[in-house]
C-alpha positions as CSV (number, residue, x, y, z in Angstrom):
1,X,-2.0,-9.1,18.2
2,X,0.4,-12.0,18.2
3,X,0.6,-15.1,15.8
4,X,-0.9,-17.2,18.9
5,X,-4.4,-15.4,18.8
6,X,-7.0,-16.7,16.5
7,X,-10.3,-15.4,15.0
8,X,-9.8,-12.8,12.2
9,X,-6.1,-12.4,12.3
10,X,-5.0,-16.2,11.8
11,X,-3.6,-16.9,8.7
12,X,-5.7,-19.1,6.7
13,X,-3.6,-22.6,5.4
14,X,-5.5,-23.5,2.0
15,X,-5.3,-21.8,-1.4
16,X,-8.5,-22.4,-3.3
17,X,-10.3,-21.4,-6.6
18,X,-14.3,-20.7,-6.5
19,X,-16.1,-20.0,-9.6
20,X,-19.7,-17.9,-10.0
21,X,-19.7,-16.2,-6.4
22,X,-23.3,-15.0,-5.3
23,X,-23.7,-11.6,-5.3
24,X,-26.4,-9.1,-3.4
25,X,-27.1,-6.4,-4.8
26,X,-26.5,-5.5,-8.3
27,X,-22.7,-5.1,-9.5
28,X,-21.9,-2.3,-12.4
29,X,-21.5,-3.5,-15.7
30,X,-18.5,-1.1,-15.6
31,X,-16.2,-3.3,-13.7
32,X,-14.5,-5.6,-15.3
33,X,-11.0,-6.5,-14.4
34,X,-9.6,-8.2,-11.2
35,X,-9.6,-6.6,-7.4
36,X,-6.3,-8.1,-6.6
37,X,-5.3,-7.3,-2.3
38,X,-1.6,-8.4,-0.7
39,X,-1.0,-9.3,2.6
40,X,0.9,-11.5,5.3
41,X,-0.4,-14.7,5.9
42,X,2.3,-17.3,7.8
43,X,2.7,-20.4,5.8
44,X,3.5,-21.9,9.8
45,X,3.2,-20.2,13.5
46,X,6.0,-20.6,14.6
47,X,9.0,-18.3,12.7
48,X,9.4,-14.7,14.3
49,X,7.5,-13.0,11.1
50,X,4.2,-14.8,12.3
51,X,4.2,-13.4,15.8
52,X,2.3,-10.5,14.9
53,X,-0.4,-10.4,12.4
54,X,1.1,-8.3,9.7
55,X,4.5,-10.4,9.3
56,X,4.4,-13.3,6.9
57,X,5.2,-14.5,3.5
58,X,2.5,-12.4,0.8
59,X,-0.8,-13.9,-0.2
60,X,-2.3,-12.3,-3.6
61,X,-6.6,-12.9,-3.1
62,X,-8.2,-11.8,-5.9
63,X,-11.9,-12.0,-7.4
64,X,-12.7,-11.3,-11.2
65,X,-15.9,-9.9,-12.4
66,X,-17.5,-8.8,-15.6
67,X,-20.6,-8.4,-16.8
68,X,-22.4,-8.2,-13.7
69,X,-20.8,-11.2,-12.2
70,X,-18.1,-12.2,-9.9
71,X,-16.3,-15.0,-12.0
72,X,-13.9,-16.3,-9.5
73,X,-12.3,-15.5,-6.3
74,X,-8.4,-17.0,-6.0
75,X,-5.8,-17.0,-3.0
76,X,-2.3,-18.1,-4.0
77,X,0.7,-17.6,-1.8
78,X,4.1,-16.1,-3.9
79,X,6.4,-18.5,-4.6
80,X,9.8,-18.0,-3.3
81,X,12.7,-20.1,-3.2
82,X,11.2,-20.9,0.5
83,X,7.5,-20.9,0.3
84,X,8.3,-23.2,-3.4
85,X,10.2,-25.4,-1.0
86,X,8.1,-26.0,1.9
87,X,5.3,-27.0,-0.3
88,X,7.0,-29.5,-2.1
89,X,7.5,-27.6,-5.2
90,X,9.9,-26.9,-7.8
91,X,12.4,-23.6,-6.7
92,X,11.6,-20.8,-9.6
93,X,15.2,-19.4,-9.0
94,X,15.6,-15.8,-10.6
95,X,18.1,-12.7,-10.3
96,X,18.6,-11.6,-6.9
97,X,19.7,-8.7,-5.2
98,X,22.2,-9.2,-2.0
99,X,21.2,-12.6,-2.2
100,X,17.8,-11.4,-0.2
101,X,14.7,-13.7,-1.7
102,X,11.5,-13.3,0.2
103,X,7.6,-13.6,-0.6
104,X,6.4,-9.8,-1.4
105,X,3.7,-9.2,1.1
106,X,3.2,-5.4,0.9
107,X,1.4,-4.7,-3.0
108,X,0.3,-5.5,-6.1
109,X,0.6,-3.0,-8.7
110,X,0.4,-3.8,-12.3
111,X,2.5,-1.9,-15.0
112,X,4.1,-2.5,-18.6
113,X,1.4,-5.6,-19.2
114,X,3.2,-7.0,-15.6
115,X,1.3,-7.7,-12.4
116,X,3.9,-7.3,-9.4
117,X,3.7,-8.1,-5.7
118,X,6.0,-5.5,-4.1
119,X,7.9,-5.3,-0.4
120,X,10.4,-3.2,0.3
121,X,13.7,-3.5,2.0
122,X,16.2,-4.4,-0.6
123,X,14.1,-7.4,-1.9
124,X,12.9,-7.8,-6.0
125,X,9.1,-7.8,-7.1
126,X,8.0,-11.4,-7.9
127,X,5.5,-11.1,-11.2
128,X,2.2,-13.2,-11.1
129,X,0.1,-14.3,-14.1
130,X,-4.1,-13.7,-14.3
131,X,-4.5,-16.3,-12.1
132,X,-2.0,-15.5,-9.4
133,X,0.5,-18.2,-10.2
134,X,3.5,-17.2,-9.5
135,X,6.0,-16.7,-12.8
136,X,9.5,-15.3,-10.3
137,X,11.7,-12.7,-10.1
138,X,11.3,-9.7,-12.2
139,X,14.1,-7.4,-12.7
140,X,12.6,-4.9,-15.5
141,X,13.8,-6.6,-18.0
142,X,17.5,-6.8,-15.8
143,X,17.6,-3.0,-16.2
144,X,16.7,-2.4,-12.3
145,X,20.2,-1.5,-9.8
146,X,19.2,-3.1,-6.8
147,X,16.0,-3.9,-5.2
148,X,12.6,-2.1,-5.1
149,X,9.9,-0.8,-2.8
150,X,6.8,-1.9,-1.1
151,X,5.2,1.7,-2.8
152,X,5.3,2.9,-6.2
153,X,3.2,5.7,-8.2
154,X,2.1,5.7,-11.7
155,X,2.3,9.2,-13.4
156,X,-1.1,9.8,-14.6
157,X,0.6,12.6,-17.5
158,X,3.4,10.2,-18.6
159,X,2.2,6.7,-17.9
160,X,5.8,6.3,-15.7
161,X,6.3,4.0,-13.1
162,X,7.9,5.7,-9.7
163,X,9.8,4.4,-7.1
164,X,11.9,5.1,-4.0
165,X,13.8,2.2,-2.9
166,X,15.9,1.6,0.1
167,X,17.7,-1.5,1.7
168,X,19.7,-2.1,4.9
169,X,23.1,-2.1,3.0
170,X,23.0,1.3,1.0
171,X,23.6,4.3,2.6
172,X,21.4,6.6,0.3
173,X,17.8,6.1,-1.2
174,X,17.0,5.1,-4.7
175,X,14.4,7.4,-6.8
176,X,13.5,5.1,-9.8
177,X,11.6,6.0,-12.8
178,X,10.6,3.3,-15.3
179,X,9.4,3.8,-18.5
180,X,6.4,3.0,-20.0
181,X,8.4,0.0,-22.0
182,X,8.7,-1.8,-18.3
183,X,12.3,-1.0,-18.1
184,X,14.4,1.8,-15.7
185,X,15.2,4.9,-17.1
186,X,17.0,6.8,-14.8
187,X,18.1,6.6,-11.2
188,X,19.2,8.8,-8.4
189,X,20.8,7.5,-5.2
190,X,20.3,10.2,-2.6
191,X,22.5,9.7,0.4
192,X,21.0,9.5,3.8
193,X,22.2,8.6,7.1
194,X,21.5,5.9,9.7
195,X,19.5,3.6,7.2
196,X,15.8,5.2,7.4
197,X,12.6,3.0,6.8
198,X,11.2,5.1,3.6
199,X,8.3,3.0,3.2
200,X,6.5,5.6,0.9
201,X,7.0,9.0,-1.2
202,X,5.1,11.5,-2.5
203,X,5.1,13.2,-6.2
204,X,4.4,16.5,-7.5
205,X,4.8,17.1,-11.3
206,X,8.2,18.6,-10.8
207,X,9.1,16.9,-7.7
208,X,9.8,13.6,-6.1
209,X,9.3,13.8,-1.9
210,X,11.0,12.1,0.4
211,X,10.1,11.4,4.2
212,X,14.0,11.2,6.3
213,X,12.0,10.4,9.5
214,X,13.2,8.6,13.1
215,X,11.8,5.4,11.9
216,X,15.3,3.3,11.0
217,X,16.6,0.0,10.0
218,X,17.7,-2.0,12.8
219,X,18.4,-5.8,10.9
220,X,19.4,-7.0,14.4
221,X,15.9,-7.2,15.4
222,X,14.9,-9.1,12.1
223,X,15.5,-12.2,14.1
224,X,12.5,-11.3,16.7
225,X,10.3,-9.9,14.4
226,X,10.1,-6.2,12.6
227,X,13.5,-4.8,11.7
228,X,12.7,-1.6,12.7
229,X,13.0,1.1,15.3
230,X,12.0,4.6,16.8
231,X,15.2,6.6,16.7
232,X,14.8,9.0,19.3
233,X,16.9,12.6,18.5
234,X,16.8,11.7,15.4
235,X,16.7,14.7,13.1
236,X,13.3,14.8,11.1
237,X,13.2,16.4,7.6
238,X,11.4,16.5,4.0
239,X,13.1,16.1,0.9
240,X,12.5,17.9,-2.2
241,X,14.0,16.2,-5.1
242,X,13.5,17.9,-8.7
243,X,12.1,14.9,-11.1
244,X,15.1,15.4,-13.0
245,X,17.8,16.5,-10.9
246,X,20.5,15.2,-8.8
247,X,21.4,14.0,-5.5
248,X,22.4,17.1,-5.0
249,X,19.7,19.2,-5.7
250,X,17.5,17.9,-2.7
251,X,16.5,20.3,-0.5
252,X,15.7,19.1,3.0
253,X,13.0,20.9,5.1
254,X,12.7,20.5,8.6
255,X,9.8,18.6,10.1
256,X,9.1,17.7,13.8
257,X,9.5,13.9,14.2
258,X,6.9,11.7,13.6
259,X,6.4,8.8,11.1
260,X,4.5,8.5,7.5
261,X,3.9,5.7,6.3
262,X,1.4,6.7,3.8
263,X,0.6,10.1,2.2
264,X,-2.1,10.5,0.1
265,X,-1.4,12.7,-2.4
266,X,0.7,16.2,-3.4
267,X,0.8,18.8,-5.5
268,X,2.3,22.3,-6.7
269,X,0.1,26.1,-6.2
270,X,1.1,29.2,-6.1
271,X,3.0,28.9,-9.2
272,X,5.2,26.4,-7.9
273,X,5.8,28.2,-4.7
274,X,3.8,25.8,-2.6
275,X,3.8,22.0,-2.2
276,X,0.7,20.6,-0.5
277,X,0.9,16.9,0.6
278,X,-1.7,15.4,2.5
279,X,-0.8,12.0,4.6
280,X,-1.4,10.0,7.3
281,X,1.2,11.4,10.6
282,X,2.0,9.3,13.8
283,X,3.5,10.7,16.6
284,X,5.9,7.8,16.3
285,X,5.9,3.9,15.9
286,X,8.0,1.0,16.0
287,X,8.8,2.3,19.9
288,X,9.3,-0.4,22.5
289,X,8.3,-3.2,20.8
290,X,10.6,-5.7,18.5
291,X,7.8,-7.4,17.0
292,X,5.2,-5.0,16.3
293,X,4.8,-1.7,14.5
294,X,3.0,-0.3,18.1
295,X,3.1,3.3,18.7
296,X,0.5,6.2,18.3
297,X,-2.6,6.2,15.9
298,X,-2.6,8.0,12.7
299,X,-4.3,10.9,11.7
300,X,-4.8,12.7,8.7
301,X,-3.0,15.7,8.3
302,X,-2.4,18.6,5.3
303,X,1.0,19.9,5.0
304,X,2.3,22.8,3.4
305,X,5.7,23.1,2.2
306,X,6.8,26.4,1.1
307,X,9.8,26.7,-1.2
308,X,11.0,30.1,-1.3
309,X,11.0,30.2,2.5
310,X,11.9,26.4,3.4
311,X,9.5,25.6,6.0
312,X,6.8,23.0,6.6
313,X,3.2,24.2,8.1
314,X,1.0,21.4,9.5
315,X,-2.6,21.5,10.0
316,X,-4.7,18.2,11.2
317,X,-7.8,17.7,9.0
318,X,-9.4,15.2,11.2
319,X,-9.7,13.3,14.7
320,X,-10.4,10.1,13.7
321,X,-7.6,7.3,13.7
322,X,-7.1,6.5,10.3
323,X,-4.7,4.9,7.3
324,X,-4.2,2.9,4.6
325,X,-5.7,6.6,2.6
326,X,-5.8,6.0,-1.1
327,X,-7.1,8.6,-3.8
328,X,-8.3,8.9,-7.8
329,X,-4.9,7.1,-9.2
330,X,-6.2,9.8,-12.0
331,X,-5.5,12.7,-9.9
332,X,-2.2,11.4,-8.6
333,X,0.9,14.5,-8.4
334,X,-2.3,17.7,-9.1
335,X,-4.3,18.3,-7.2
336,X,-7.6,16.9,-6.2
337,X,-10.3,17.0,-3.8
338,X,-11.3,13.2,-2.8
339,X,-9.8,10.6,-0.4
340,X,-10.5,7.5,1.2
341,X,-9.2,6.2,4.1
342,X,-10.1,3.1,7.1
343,X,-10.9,4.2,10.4
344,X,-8.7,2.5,12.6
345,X,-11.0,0.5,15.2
346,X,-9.1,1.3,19.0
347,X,-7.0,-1.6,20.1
348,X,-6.8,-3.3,16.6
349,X,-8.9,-6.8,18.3
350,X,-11.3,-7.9,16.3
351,X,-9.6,-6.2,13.3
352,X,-8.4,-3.4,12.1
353,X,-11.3,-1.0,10.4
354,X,-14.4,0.5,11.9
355,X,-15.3,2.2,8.8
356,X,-14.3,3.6,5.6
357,X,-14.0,7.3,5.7
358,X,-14.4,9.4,2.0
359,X,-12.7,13.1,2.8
360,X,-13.3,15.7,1.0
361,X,-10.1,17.9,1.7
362,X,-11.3,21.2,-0.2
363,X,-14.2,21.5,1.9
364,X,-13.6,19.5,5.0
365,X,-15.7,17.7,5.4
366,X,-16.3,13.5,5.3
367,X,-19.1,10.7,5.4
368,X,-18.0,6.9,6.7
369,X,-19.5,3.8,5.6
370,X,-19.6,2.0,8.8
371,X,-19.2,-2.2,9.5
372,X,-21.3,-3.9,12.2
373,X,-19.7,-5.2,15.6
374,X,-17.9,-7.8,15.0
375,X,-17.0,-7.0,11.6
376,X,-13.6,-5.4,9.7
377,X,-12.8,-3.5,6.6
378,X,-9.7,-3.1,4.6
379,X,-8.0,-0.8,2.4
380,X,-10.6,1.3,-0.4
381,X,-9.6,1.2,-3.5
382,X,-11.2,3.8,-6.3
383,X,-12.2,2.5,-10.0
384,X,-13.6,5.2,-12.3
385,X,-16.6,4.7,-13.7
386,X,-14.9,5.6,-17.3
387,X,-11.9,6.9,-18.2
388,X,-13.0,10.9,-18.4
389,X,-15.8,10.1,-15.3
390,X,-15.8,13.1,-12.4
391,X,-13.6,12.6,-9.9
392,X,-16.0,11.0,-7.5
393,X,-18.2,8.6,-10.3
394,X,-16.8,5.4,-9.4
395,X,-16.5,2.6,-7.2
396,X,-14.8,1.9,-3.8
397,X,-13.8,-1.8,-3.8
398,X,-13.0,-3.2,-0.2
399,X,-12.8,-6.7,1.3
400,X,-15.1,-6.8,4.5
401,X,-15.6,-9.2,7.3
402,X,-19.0,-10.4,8.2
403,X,-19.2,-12.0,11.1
404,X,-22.5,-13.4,10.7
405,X,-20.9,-15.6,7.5
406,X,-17.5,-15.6,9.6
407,X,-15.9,-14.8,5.7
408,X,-15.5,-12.3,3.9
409,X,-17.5,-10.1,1.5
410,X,-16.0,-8.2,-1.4
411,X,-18.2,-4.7,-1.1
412,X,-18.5,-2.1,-3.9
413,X,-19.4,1.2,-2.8
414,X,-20.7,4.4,-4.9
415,X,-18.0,6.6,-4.8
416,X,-20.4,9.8,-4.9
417,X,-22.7,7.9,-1.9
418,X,-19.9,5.9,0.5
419,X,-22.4,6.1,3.6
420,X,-25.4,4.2,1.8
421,X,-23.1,1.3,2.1
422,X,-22.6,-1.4,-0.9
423,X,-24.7,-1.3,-3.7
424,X,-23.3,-4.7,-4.1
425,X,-21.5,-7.4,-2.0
426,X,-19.7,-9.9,-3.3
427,X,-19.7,-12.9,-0.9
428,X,-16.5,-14.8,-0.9
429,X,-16.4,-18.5,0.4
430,X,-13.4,-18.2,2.9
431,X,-11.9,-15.6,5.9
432,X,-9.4,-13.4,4.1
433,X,-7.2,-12.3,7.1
434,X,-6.1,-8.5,7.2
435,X,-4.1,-7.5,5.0
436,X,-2.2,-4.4,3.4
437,X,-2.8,-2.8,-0.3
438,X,-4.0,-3.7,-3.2
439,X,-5.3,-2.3,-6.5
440,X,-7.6,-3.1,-9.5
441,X,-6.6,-3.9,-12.7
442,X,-9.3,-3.3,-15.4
443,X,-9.2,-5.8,-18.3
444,X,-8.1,-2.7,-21.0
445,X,-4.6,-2.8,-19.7
């Protein structure tokens, strides 16, 4: 899918501000906070980053309910030096690192009373108010090293933010930790060779994971579109970093090559013996194309690392083509029984999700809310009914397509019930193009 085709992939070229969105259905009174969703949308067509759908400087949408209504839905593009400049406004300026300024079109994650829009690559986080204006450039509190990651995780047991940052002029990898005060604590730069994309991690309780995989930085092709590439030969190996140890402590597992962009979730049995990590395994990507992350679809797939012995056993949980998985941010480094994930629709035309798939990876077994012809879903994102709720009592928040409306719905799903389909829809007045991740931020924080 190029920048030249149209329908659901073209960017869309007005930010706006709607107040009191109709609803169908009923939404929980439980929910109150903003669904805030990142992605690419091209401020022009004609730059190499717009030639595929999923390049482009970051657009924050975001709708706010409470008490049973949607308040306001909001689109706002982050304001970098260039995006400030090509719309006519004043440059917010801000630390730098390498002199790299870009609009963050990966995440959102919010942390330390700080809403952040997050890439990776070297680049900093640009912070965003409530209403996704943009406030610049946030360095922790100019505590951070260098730059930071499209990924992070926050530790359920310590309320610490996680990171593992890499960038096209380091030869090692970054494992952050920031404390709960917003500003870096401690960091470990573990070296690696030939520059490898590390676009997520995993953590355990006593370990940070780190996926050294034939995906690499290649800056050369930056100029045609993705800097990226399938390294073939390239040796494929797991890293298994102690939270609080050194570079050297790693211990790298062999793997056979493939690419993760996005694991689920891991944890520690068997006394510590045993890490389990379930993610999202391609065959390979970023092969043959400088412009597009094309290669084989993703499955879901259980690993188990053992420690004592230093090997990796795979087991595929599922035939579907899947990503984007997400889990209970509750249940994040222990384990847990409950994930959500988009079936991939073959080809990618017409968008991206068939369906939203709940697993349950202790028994096996899944149900899938699934979108009409014609229509799309994005990323799930979980939001407990209450702090101490079961796993499962909660809400999947998704942005769908309709095409009957030709815009897009905001659906709520019961977490315990994801094949009903919505007990609410939230119907939004605009097309939001497909996007990457995003998260909710409840109004308590």
């Amino acid at each position: 899918m190029t920048g030249a085709d149209r329908g659901l992939f073209a960017p869309v070229h007005d930010e706006i501000t709607a107040f009191d969105l109709p609803v169908t259905g009923r939404l929980p009174e439980s929910l109150r906070g903003r669904y805030l969703r990142n992605g690419p949308n091209p401020l022009t067509g004609d730059e190499p980053a717009a030639r595929h759908w999923s390049g482009g400087e970051g657009m924050i949408h975001g709708v706010r309910l409470r008490n049973g209504r949607a308040e306001w839905y909001r689109n706002r593009w982050i304001r970098s030096d260039d995006v400030a400049g090509r719309l006519g406004e004043k440059l917010l300026h801000g630390p730098r690192h390498l002199g790299t300024d870009c609009a963050p079109n990966s995440h959102v994650q919010f942390f330390a009373g700080h809403c952040l829009a997050l890439v990776e690559g070297g680049a900093l986080p640009y912070e965003i108010d409530s209403e996704l204006f943009t406030i610049g450039p946030f360095d922790f509190h100019g505590t951070l090293p260098g730059g930071f990651a499209a990924h992070s995780v926050v530790d359920p047991r310590t309320g610490e933010l996680h990171a593992v940052a890499y960038c096209w002029a380091w030869p090692y990898v970054q494992h952050l930790v920031v404390g709960t005060d917003g500003c870096v604590r401690r960091r470990v730069d573990v070296p690696v060779a030939g520059r490898p994309m590390m676009h997520d991690f995993s953590l355990t309780e006593h370990h940070v994971l780190l996926y050294d995989l034939p995906v690499v930085l290649a800056p050369e092709r930056g100029r045609t579109g993705f800097p990226y590439t399938w390294e073939p030969g390239r040796p494929a190996r797991l890293g298994v970093l102690p939270r609080e140890g050194r570079a050297a402590d790693v211990r790298w597992l062999e793997v056979e090559p493939c690419c993760v962009l996005h694991p689920v979730n891991a944890y520690e049995h068997d006394g510590g013996r045993c890490v389990t990590i379930h993610l999202v395994r391609h065959e390979r990507l970023f092969d043959g194309s400088r412009t597009a992350p094309d290669g084989h679809r993703g499955r879901l797939e259980s690993w188990t690392a053992d420690l004592v012995t230093g090997t990796v056993r795979r087991q595929q949980l599922d035939d579907r083509a899947v990503e984007f998985p997400r889990a209970d941010p509750r249940r994040l480094t222990g384990p847990y029984r409950y994930a959500y994930a988009v079936h991939e629709r073959e080809g990618g035309r017409g968008g991206l999700g068939a369906g939203l798939v709940k697993f349950d990876v202790l028994r096996g077994t899944s149900e899938e809310f699934r979108v009409p012809p014609g229509g799309d879903i994005g990323e799930g994102v979980f939001v407990p009914a209450a702090a101490d709720a079961a796993e499962d009592d909660g809400w999947v928040l998704a942005f769908t397509y309709e095409p009957a409306r030709a815009a897009t719905d905001l659906v709520v799903l019961a977490a315990q019930d994801v094949a009903a389909g919505p007990v609410a829809r939230v119907h939004l007045p605009v097309r939001v193009p497909p996007g990457f991740h995003g998260n909710w931020v409840p109004d308590d924080v």
